[in-house]
C-alpha positions in Angstrom: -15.5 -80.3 20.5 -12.4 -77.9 20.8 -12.2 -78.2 17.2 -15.2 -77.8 16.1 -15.5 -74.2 18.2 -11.4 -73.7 16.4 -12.9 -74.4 13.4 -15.8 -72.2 13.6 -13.8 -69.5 14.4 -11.9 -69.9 11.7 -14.2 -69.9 9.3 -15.4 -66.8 10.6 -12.3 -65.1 10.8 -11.8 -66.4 6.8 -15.2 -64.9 6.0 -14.8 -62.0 7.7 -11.3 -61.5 6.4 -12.9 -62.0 2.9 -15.4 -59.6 3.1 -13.1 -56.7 4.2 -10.6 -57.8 0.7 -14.2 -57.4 -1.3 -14.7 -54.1 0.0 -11.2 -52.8 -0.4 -11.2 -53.7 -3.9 -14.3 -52.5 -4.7 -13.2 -49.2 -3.0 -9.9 -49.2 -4.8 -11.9 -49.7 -8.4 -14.5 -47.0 -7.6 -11.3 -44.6 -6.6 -9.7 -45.8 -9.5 -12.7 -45.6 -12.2 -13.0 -41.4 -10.8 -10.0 -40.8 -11.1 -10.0 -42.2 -14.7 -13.4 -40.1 -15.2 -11.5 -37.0 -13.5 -7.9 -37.5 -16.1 -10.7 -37.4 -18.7 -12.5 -34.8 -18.1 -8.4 -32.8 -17.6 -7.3 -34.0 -20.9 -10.6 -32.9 -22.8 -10.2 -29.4 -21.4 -6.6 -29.4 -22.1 -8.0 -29.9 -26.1 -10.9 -27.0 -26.1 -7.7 -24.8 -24.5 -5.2 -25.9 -27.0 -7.7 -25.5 -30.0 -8.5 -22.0 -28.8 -5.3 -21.0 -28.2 -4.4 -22.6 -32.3 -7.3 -20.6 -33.7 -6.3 -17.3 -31.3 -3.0 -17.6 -33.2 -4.3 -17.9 -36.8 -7.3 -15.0 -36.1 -6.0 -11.6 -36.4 -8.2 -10.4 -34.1 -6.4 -12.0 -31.4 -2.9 -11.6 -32.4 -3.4 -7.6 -32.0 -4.5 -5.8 -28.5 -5.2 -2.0 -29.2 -3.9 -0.1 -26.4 -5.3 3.5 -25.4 -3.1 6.2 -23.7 -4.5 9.9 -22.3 -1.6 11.9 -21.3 -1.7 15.7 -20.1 1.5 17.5 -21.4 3.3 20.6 -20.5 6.0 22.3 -22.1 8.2 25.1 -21.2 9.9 26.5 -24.1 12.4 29.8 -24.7 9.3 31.1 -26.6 6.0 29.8 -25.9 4.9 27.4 -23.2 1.8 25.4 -23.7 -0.5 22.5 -22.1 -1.8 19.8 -24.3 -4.7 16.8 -24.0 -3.2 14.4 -26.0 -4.7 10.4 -26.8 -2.6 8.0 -28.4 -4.0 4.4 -29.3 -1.7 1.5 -31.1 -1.9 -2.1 -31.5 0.8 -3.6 -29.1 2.9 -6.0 -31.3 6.1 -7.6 -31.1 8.0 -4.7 -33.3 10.9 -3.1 -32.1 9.3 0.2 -32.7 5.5 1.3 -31.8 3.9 3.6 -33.9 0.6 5.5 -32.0 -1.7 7.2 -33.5 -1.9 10.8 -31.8 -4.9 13.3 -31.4 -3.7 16.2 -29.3 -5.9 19.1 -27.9 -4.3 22.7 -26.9 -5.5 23.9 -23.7 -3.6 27.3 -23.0 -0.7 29.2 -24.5 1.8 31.7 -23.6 4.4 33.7 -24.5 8.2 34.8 -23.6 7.4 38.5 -24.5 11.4 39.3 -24.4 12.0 36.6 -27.2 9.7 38.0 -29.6 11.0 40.5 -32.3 11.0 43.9 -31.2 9.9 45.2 -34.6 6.1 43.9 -33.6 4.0 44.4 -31.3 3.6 40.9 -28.9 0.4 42.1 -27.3 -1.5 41.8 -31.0 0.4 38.5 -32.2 -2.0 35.4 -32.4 -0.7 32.3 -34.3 -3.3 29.5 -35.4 -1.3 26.3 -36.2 -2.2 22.5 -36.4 0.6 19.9 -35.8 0.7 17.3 -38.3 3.2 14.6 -37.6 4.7 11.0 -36.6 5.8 9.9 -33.3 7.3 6.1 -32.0 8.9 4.8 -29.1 10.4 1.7 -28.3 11.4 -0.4 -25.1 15.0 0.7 -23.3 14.8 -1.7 -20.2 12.3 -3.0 -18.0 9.5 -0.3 -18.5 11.6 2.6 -19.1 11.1 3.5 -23.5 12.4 6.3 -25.5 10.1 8.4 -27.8 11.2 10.2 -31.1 8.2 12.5 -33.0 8.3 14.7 -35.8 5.2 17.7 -36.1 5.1 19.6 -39.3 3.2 22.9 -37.6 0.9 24.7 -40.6 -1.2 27.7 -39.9 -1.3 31.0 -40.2 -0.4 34.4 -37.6 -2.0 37.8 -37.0 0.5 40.9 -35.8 0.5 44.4 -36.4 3.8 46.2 -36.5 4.8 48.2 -33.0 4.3 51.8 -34.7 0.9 51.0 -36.2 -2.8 49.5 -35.1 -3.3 48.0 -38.7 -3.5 43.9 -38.2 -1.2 41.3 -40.5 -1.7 37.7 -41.4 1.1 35.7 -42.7 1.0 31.9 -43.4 3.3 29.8 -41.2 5.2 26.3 -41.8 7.6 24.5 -40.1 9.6 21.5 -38.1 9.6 20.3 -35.0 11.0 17.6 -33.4 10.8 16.1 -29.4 12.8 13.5 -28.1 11.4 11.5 -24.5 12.3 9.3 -21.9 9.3 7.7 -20.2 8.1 5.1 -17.8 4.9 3.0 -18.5 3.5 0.6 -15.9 3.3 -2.9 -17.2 -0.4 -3.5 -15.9 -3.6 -3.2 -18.6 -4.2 -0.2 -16.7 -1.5 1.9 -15.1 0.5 5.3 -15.3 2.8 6.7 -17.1 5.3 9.4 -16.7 7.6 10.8 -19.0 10.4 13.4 -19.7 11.8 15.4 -22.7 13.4 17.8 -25.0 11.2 20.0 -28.0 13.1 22.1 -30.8 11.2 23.5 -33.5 11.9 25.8 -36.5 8.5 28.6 -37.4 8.7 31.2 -40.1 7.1 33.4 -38.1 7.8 36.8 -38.5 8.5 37.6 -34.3 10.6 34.5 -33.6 12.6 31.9 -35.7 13.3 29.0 -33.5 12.2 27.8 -29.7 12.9 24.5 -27.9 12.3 23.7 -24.3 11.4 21.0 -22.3 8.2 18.2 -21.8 6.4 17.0 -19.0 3.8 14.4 -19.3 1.7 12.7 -17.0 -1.0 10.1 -18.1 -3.3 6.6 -17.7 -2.9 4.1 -19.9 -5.8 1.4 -20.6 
């Protein structure tokens, strides 16, 4: 009799014992099967991301991110002193040197009546001139760049000598060159700040040559 019952027990014991192994396994190949169904579905993204990233790189398009600057400038010169709109837009690349395209807008003028030519009278002189020139800059360190332009200022002026009322024009040429040191935030939208030196030659008949300094302030995005 005792071993029947010792027998019975074991048997149940076995069964029970067998049942639990079933359900482990099946637990450990359903755990297995999704995480085989999860590396799947990993490894196909990771092939749509490294085909898009193969056709970024052939497509033009993509290679090229146009960047937009709008930058308020002031200058202080010997002569004239000035405040300018001015937006800039360029493809970032991996050149050593940027070259932006520049539309600038004059806002207000004025003049260092003591620097003018005493032979004319200042309070008549108006000068009409569009800046037509090049600019770059390129990386220094960090986000800290230098800036070298070149303006070749056409126009014309109107005076009137300082013993008569009768009004003069007189076409007007020349060179001008700036030179700036100036920080540009990193981020795809952020300031920048920058520093300088203007000189510029003007065959204008009250004044020869002025240079001063730059101050800009702007947003890039």
């Amino acid at each position: 009799m005792k071993r029947l019952a010792f027998l019975s027990l074991f048997l149940v014991l076995a069964a029970s014992s067998f049942a639990q192994f079933k359900i482990d396994t099946e637990t450990y190949e359903k755990r297995k099967q999704e995480a085989l169904e999860t590396q799947r579905v990993q490894d196909s993204l990771r092939r749509v991301q490294l085909e898009d990233q193969r056709i970024k790189a052939n497509d033009i398009r993509f290679r090229l991110k146009w960047v937009n600057w709008l930058t308020f400038n002031q200058s202080i010169g010997f002569v004239e002193s000035r405040s300018n709109l001015t937006y800039s837009g360029y493809f970032q690349t991996k050149n050593t040197w940027t070259i932006p395209i520049n539309v600038r807008f004059s806002s207000s003028k004025s003049y260092n009546e003591a620097a003018l030519d005493d032979h004319y009278d200042a309070n008549t002189w108006k000068k009409y001139v569009m800046d037509l020139g090049l600019s770059g800059f390129r990386n220094l360190k960090d986000d800290f760049y230098l800036s070298l332009g070149m303006q070749l200022p056409v126009g014309w002026e109107r005076y009137s000598y300082a013993d008569e009322s009768k009004r003069h024009t007189h076409l007007l040429a020349g060179v001008g060159t700036e030179e700036r040191i100036f920080y540009m935030s990193p981020n795809k939208v952020g300031l920048i700040l920058g520093v300088g030196l203007y000189q510029q030659l003007m065959s204008s008949r009250l004044y020869t040559v002025d240079m001063g300094l730059n101050f800009d302030v702007g947003i890039k995005f």
